[in-house]
C-alpha positions, 0 to 999 in steps of 0.5 A: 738316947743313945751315948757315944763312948769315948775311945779309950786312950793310955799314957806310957813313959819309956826310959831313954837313959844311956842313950845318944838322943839323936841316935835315938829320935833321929834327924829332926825327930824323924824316927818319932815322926815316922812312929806318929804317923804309922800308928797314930799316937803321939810322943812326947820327949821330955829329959830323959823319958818319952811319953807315948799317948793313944789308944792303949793297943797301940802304946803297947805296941810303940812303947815296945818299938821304942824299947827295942830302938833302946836296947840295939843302942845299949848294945852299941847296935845301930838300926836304920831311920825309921822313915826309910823303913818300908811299913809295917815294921815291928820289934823283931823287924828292928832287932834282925836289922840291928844284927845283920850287917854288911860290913865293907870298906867305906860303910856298914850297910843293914836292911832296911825291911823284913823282905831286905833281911830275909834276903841277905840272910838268904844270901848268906846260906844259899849259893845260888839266889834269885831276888825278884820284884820291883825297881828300888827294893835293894836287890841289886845293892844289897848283893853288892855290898854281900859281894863286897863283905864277902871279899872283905873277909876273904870268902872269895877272891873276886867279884864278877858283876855282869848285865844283859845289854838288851837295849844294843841286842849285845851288838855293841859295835856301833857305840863309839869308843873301846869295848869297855866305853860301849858297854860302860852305859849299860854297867852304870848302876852296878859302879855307883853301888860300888862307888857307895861300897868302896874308894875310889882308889881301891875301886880302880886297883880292884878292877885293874888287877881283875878282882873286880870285874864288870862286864855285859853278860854275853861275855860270860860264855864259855867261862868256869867262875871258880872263888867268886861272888858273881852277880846278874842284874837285870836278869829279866832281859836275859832269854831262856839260852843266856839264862842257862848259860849263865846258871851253868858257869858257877864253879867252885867255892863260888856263889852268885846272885840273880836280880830282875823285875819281870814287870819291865822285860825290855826283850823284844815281843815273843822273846820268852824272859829267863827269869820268868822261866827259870822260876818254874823250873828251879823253884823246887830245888831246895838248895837254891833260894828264891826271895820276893820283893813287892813295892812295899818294900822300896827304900827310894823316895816314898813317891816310887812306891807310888808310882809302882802301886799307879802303874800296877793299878793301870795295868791291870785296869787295862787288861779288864778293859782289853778284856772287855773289848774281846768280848764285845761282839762287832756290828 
């Protein structure tokens, strides 16, 4: 006769005392919610004590989780929600994101994922940065908000963000209106990162008086950027020749930053990307640092990591399909 064990399961009591409970367990308890559902324990807040119930490898784990959480807010640290944390996530993850911030006008604004603190920190060291991955992973607001810490404290005096405007061929004399409403379209997302960063009346003295500058990156020929913060988005649309322009503009006390996914290249078929490139051609310089995003570590809706992994799963499902049909011999 054979006898089912019954698993195994611990109870441990965390103190909470001296700290905010709504910073604590979040909105809603959505900080207690995510701690469930990523370990499959239950928690159980009662006064000033929390009860973690499960089996004991993961109490363990989540009683440490917890306090970490405990210790930033003793501190007067913050973190980020929990549930906007790309998973997995453990104590050191908590206390790096607790310790690195970037502070600008309107908002301190953390990491919220290891890559996301590798990638600041990154930042932070090296002078020329290339953040590579998929669409909602932070890289592009991320360097936004460095750029704009960095003027902050006066380690530049201005910030140059700049875009491949690939969809008008950086032809842009078709669109109706003066060069800056041509090009406005293209340079949208990098003004809402700065809208998020700085008010609006700053904003607009910052761009008048040429400290902030945003323009499509055919306008960066030619140019010396010295004591600046210069960022290139969407850096996957720009061809080999622009992406060497671009890399050869740096003066200096400058630093720049470049971000793209090479899984949505909008260059025309045959054009070979720049960023795709210039990976296999840098990469063995130590003094520039690359940082790669997967959709593990998108902050969006939950739903986009989703869609990436879908997408992802449908192309490769493709090329084995493709594969097959080049191998099949015709009647």
């Amino acid at each position: 006769m054979t006898h089912r064990l019954a698993e195994k399961v611990l109870t441990h009591q965390v103190s909470t005392s001296g700290v905010d409970p709504l910073s604590l367990y979040g909105h809603n308890d959505a900080n207690l919610l995510a701690l469930e559902s990523r370990y499959g324990v239950r928690l159980t807040a009662r006064g000033d004590q929390i009860k973690v119930n499960g089996p004991p490898h993961k109490v363990q784990h989540v009683s440490g989780l917890l306090e970490e959480m405990i210790s930033c807010l003793r501190r007067g640290d913050q973190f980020a929600p929990l549930d906007q944390l790309a998973p997995p996530f453990d104590a050191n993850d908590l206390a790096d994101m607790s310790r690195v911030v970037l502070s600008t006008q309107k908002t301190l604004i953390r990491p919220r994922s290891a890559t996301q603190v590798e990638y600041a920190s990154t930042i932070e060291n090296y002078d020329i940065v290339f953040g590579i991955g998929p669409a909602g992973t932070g890289k592009t607001y991320l360097a936004v908000a460095a750029a704009v810490a960095a003027l902050k404290r006066k380690a530049v005096t201005r910030i140059i963000l700049t875009r491949p405007a690939v969809e008008a061929g950086e032809s842009l004399g078709y669109l109706p209106g003066d060069i800056q409403d041509k090009v406005d379209p293209y340079l949208r997302p990098l003004y809402d990162a700065l809208g998020d960063m700085l008010p609006d009346a700053q904003l607009g003295h910052l761009m008048e008086m040429r400290t902030l500058e945003i323009a499509p990156l055919a306008f960066m020929r030619g140019r010396t950027l010295n004591n600046a913060f210069v960022i290139l988005d969407e850096a996957q649309n720009t061809t080999i020749s622009q992406m060497k322009m671009f890399l050869t503009r740096l003066g200096d006390r400058s630093k720049t930053v470049i971000t793209g996914d090479i899984t949505q290249i909008d260059l025309p078929a045959g054009t070979p990307s720049g960023l795709v490139h210039v990976q296999h051609i840098l990469s063995h310089i130590e003094a520039i640092g690359f940082v790669s995003f997967s959709e593990k570590d998108v902050v969006r809706h939950p739903l986009v990591r989703e869609i990436i992994t879908a997408y992802e799963h449908y192309d490769q499902e493709a090329g084995s399909r493709q594969d097959t049909d080049f191998d099949t011999p015709s009647p």
